[in-house]
PLY file of the C-alpha trace (Angstrom):
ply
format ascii 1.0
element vertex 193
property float x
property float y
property float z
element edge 191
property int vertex1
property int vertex2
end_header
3.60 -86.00 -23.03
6.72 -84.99 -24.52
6.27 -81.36 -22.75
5.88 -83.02 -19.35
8.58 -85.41 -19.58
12.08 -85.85 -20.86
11.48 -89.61 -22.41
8.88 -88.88 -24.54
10.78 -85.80 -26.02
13.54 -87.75 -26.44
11.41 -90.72 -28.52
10.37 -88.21 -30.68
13.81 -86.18 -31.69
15.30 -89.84 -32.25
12.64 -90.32 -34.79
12.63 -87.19 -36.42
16.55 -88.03 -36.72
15.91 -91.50 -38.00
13.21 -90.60 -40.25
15.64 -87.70 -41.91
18.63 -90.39 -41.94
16.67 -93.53 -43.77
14.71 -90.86 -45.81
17.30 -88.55 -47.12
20.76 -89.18 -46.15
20.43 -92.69 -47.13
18.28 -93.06 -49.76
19.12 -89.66 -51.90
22.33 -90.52 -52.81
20.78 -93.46 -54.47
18.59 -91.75 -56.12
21.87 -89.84 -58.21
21.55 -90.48 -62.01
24.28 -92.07 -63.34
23.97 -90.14 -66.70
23.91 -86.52 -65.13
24.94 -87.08 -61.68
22.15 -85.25 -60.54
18.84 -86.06 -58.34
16.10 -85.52 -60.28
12.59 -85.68 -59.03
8.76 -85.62 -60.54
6.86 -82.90 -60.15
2.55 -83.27 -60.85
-0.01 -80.48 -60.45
-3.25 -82.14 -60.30
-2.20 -85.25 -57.87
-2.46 -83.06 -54.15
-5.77 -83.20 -52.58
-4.72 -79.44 -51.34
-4.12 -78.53 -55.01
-0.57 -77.85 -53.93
2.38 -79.16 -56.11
3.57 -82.78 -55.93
7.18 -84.14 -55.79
8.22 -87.74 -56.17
10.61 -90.30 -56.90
12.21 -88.97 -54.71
9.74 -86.28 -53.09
11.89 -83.27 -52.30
9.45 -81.41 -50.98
9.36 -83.20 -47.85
12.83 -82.29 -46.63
12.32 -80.13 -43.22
13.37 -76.41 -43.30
12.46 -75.37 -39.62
15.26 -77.40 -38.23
18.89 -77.25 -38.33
19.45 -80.97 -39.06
16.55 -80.68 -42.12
18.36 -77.16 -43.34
21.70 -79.05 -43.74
20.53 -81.67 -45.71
18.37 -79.21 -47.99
22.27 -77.12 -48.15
23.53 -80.68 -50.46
21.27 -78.73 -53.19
23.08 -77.37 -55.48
22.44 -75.45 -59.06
24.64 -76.80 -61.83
27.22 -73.97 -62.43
25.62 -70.82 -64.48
21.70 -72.02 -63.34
19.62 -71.28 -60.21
17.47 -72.92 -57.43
14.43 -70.99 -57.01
12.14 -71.64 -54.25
8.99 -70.33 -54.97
5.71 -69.95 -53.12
2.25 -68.28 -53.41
2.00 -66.07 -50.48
-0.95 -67.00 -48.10
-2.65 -68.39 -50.66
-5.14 -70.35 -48.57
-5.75 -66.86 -46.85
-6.00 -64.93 -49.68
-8.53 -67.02 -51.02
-10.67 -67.13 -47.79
-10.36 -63.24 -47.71
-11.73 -63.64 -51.21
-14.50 -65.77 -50.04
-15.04 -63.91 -46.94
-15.52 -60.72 -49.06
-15.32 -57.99 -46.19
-13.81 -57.71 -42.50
-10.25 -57.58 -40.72
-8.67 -60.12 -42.78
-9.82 -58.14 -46.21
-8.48 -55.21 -45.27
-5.17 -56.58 -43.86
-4.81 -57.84 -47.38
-5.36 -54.61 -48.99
-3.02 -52.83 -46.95
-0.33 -55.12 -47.34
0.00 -55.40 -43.62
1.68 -58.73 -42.36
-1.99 -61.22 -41.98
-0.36 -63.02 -39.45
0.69 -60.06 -36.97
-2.77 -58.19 -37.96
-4.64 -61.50 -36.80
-2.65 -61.52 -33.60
-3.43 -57.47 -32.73
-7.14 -58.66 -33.71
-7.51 -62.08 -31.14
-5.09 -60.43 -28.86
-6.51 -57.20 -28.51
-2.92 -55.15 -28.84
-1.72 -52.99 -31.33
-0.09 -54.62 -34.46
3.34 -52.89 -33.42
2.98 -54.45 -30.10
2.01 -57.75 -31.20
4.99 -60.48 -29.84
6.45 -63.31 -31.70
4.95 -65.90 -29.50
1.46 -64.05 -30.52
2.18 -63.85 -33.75
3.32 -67.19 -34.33
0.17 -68.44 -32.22
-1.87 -66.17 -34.74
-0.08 -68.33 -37.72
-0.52 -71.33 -36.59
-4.46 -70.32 -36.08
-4.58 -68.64 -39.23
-3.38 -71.56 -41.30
-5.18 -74.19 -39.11
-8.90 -72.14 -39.62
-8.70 -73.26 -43.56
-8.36 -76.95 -42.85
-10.59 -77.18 -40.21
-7.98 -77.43 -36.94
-9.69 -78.36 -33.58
-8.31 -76.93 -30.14
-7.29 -80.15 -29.96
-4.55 -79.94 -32.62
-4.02 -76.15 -32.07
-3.18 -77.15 -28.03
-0.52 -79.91 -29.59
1.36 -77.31 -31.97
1.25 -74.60 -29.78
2.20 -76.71 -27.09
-0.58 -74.82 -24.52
-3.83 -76.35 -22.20
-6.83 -77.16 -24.49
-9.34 -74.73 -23.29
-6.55 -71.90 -24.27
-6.48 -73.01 -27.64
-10.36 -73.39 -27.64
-10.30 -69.40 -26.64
-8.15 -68.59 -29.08
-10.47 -70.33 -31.67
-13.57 -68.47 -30.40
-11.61 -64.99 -30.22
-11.08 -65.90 -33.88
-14.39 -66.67 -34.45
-16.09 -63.58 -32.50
-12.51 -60.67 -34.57
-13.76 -62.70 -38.24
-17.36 -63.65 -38.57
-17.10 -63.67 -41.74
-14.85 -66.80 -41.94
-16.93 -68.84 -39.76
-20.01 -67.68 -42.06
-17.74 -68.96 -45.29
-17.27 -72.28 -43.23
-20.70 -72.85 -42.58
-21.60 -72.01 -46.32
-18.99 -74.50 -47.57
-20.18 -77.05 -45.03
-23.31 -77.02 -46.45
-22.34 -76.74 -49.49
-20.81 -79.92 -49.13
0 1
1 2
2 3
3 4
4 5
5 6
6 7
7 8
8 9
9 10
10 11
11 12
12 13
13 14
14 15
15 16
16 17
17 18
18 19
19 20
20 21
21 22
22 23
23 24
24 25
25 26
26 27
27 28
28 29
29 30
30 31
31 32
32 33
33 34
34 35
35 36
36 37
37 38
38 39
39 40
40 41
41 42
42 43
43 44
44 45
45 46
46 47
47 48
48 49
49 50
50 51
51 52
52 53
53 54
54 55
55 56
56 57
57 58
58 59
59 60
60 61
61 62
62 63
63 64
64 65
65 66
66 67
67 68
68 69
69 70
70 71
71 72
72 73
73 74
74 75
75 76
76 77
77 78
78 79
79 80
80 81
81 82
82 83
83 84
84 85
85 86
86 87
87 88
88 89
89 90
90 91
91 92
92 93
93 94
94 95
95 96
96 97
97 98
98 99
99 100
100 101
101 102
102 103
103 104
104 105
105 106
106 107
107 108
108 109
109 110
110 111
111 112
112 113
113 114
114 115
115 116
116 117
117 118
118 119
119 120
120 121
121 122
122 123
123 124
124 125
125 126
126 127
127 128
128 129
129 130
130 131
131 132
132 133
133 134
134 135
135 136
136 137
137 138
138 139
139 140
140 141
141 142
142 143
143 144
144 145
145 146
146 147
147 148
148 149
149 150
150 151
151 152
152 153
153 154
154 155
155 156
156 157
157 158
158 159
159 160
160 161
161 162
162 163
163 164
164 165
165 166
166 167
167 168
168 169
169 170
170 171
171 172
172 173
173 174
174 175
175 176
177 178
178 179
179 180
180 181
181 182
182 183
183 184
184 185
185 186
186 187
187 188
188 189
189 190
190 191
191 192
Protein backbone atom coordinates (compact mmCIF):
# COMPACT_ATOMS: atom_id res chain seq x y z
CA UNK A 1 0.00 0.00 0.00
CA UNK A 2 2.74 2.17 0.85
CA UNK A 3 3.45 2.66 -3.11
CA UNK A 4 -0.15 3.76 -3.67
CA UNK A 5 -0.49 6.01 -0.86
CA UNK A 6 1.38 8.57 1.17
CA UNK A 7 0.07 7.23 4.82
CA UNK A 8 1.18 3.98 4.61
CA UNK A 9 4.72 5.13 3.45
CA UNK A 10 4.81 7.35 6.02
CA UNK A 11 3.85 4.43 8.89
CA UNK A 12 6.56 2.63 7.69
CA UNK A 13 9.67 5.33 7.57
CA UNK A 14 8.40 6.30 11.23
CA UNK A 15 9.08 2.79 12.19
CA UNK A 16 12.12 2.15 10.51
CA UNK A 17 13.17 5.51 12.47
CA UNK A 18 11.83 4.26 15.74
CA UNK A 19 13.09 0.88 15.42
CA UNK A 20 16.85 2.42 14.64
CA UNK A 21 16.28 5.00 17.68
CA UNK A 22 15.10 2.34 20.61
CA UNK A 23 17.50 -0.23 18.96
CA UNK A 24 20.71 1.58 18.52
CA UNK A 25 20.79 5.10 19.51
CA UNK A 26 19.32 4.25 22.75
CA UNK A 27 20.28 1.16 23.81
CA UNK A 28 24.15 1.07 22.43
CA UNK A 29 25.39 3.52 24.51
CA UNK A 30 24.33 1.31 27.30
CA UNK A 31 25.81 -1.34 26.16
CA UNK A 32 29.58 0.75 26.66
CA UNK A 33 31.87 -1.24 29.06
CA UNK A 34 32.82 0.57 31.81
CA UNK A 35 36.32 -1.13 31.92
CA UNK A 36 37.30 -0.38 28.18
CA UNK A 37 34.79 2.06 27.12
CA UNK A 38 34.10 0.11 24.25
CA UNK A 39 30.89 -1.91 22.82
CA UNK A 40 31.71 -5.21 22.61
CA UNK A 41 29.51 -7.81 21.09
CA UNK A 42 29.35 -11.91 20.74
CA UNK A 43 30.04 -13.36 17.81
CA UNK A 44 28.87 -17.55 17.25
CA UNK A 45 29.37 -19.58 14.07
CA UNK A 46 27.18 -22.47 14.39
CA UNK A 47 23.91 -20.55 15.93
CA UNK A 48 22.41 -19.07 12.15
CA UNK A 49 20.06 -21.35 10.50
CA UNK A 50 21.74 -19.75 7.14
CA UNK A 51 25.17 -20.80 8.49
CA UNK A 52 25.98 -17.12 8.39
CA UNK A 53 27.80 -15.48 11.42
CA UNK A 54 25.91 -14.44 14.57
CA UNK A 55 26.23 -11.19 16.62
CA UNK A 56 24.72 -10.53 20.02
CA UNK A 57 24.54 -8.79 23.13
CA UNK A 58 24.27 -6.34 21.38
CA UNK A 59 23.86 -7.76 17.66
CA UNK A 60 25.79 -5.39 15.45
CA UNK A 61 25.11 -6.94 12.56
CA UNK A 62 21.73 -5.70 12.35
CA UNK A 63 22.55 -2.02 11.96
CA UNK A 64 21.17 -0.91 8.30
CA UNK A 65 23.79 0.12 5.65
CA UNK A 66 21.42 0.96 2.63
CA UNK A 67 20.14 4.02 4.34
CA UNK A 68 21.54 7.24 5.30
CA UNK A 69 20.05 7.30 8.83
CA UNK A 70 21.47 3.36 9.37
CA UNK A 71 25.07 4.55 7.69
CA UNK A 72 25.37 7.31 10.38
CA UNK A 73 24.85 5.31 13.17
CA UNK A 74 27.24 2.45 11.78
CA UNK A 75 29.92 5.94 11.29
CA UNK A 76 29.93 5.94 15.72
CA UNK A 77 32.31 2.77 14.93
CA UNK A 78 35.40 3.43 15.54
CA UNK A 79 38.94 1.33 15.68
CA UNK A 80 40.90 2.04 18.85
CA UNK A 81 43.90 4.18 17.61
CA UNK A 82 46.72 1.93 15.70
CA UNK A 83 43.86 -1.11 14.95
CA UNK A 84 41.30 -1.57 12.13
CA UNK A 85 37.57 -2.33 11.39
CA UNK A 86 37.38 -4.81 8.75
CA UNK A 87 34.21 -5.67 7.18
CA UNK A 88 34.45 -8.77 5.61
CA UNK A 89 32.21 -10.88 3.40
CA UNK A 90 32.24 -14.06 1.22
CA UNK A 91 31.32 -12.92 -2.15
CA UNK A 92 28.03 -14.55 -3.49
CA UNK A 93 28.51 -17.25 -1.52
CA UNK A 94 24.98 -18.62 -1.74
CA UNK A 95 25.59 -18.29 -5.62
CA UNK A 96 28.71 -19.71 -5.76
CA UNK A 97 27.59 -22.64 -4.10
CA UNK A 98 24.44 -23.13 -6.32
CA UNK A 99 26.81 -22.70 -9.39
CA UNK A 100 28.65 -25.48 -7.64
CA UNK A 101 25.60 -27.52 -7.32
CA UNK A 102 24.26 -26.58 -10.59
CA UNK A 103 27.54 -27.84 -12.19
CA UNK A 104 27.13 -26.31 -15.82
CA UNK A 105 25.11 -23.32 -17.55
CA UNK A 106 25.09 -19.34 -17.56
CA UNK A 107 25.63 -18.91 -14.00
CA UNK A 108 28.92 -21.39 -14.12
CA UNK A 109 30.43 -19.68 -16.58
CA UNK A 110 29.70 -16.14 -15.28
CA UNK A 111 31.64 -17.41 -12.32
CA UNK A 112 34.55 -18.51 -14.24
CA UNK A 113 34.91 -15.46 -16.08
CA UNK A 114 34.75 -13.29 -13.25
CA UNK A 115 31.98 -11.36 -14.88
CA UNK A 116 29.65 -9.40 -12.38
CA UNK A 117 26.65 -12.60 -11.62
CA UNK A 118 24.29 -10.07 -11.04
CA UNK A 119 24.59 -7.95 -14.41
CA UNK A 120 25.25 -11.43 -16.38
CA UNK A 121 21.81 -12.70 -14.86
CA UNK A 122 20.13 -9.50 -15.94
CA UNK A 123 21.64 -9.69 -19.88
CA UNK A 124 20.39 -13.49 -19.47
CA UNK A 125 16.35 -12.80 -18.16
CA UNK A 126 16.49 -9.57 -19.99
CA UNK A 127 17.68 -10.59 -23.17
CA UNK A 128 20.34 -7.45 -23.63
CA UNK A 129 23.85 -7.41 -23.73
CA UNK A 130 25.72 -7.37 -20.32
CA UNK A 131 27.15 -3.79 -21.28
CA UNK A 132 23.68 -2.69 -21.86
CA UNK A 133 22.19 -4.15 -18.90
CA UNK A 134 20.59 -0.97 -16.57
CA UNK A 135 20.76 -0.56 -12.91
CA UNK A 136 17.12 -1.02 -12.40
CA UNK A 137 17.77 -4.54 -14.35
CA UNK A 138 20.50 -5.32 -12.62
CA UNK A 139 19.32 -4.65 -9.31
CA UNK A 140 15.97 -6.58 -10.29
CA UNK A 141 18.46 -9.45 -11.39
CA UNK A 142 19.97 -9.23 -7.59
CA UNK A 143 17.22 -9.22 -5.89
CA UNK A 144 16.10 -12.50 -8.10
CA UNK A 145 19.37 -13.94 -7.83
CA UNK A 146 19.54 -13.87 -4.06
CA UNK A 147 15.78 -14.60 -3.60
CA UNK A 148 16.11 -18.10 -6.04
CA UNK A 149 18.38 -19.69 -3.03
CA UNK A 150 15.79 -19.18 -0.33
CA UNK A 151 12.98 -20.03 -2.17
CA UNK A 152 11.32 -16.26 -2.93
CA UNK A 153 7.74 -16.33 -4.42
CA UNK A 154 6.54 -13.54 -6.97
CA UNK A 155 4.84 -12.64 -4.18
CA UNK A 156 7.84 -11.35 -2.19
CA UNK A 157 9.87 -10.51 -5.37
CA UNK A 158 6.60 -8.01 -6.43
CA UNK A 159 7.01 -6.40 -2.64
CA UNK A 160 10.93 -5.68 -2.96
CA UNK A 161 10.90 -4.73 -6.31
CA UNK A 162 8.01 -2.76 -5.75
CA UNK A 163 6.31 -4.06 -9.40
CA UNK A 164 2.60 -6.00 -10.31
CA UNK A 165 2.78 -9.73 -9.31
CA UNK A 166 2.50 -11.37 -12.61
CA UNK A 167 5.84 -9.21 -13.58
CA UNK A 168 7.66 -10.67 -10.91
CA UNK A 169 6.12 -14.16 -11.71
CA UNK A 170 7.78 -13.54 -15.42
CA UNK A 171 10.78 -12.66 -14.19
CA UNK A 172 10.84 -15.94 -12.09
CA UNK A 173 9.98 -18.11 -15.14
CA UNK A 174 12.57 -16.16 -17.47
CA UNK A 175 14.88 -17.32 -14.68
CA UNK A 176 13.72 -20.57 -14.70
CA UNK A 177 13.56 -21.13 -18.69
CA UNK A 178 18.00 -18.75 -18.93
CA UNK A 179 19.05 -21.55 -15.74
CA UNK A 180 17.52 -24.96 -15.83
CA UNK A 181 19.91 -26.12 -14.08
CA UNK A 182 18.95 -24.29 -10.82
CA UNK A 183 15.46 -25.26 -10.91
CA UNK A 184 16.77 -29.00 -11.52
CA UNK A 185 19.14 -28.43 -8.16
CA UNK A 186 15.83 -27.20 -6.43
CA UNK A 187 13.86 -30.01 -7.29
CA UNK A 188 16.78 -32.44 -6.27
CA UNK A 189 17.09 -30.73 -2.87
CA UNK A 190 13.33 -30.75 -2.48
CA UNK A 191 13.32 -34.18 -2.66
CA UNK A 192 16.03 -34.65 -1.02
CA UNK A 193 14.40 -33.22 1.79
Amino acid sequence: MAAENLLPKLILQYRELAKLKSTYVDALPTAVSEVTGRIHTSFHQAVAATGRLASNNPNLQNIPSRTEEGRRVRSCFVAPEGKLLLACDYSQIELRLLAHYCGEGPMVEAFRSGADIHRATAAEIFGVMAPLVTSQQRSAAKAINFGIVYGMSAFRLSNELKIPRREAQDYLDGYFARYPQVERVHEELKEAA
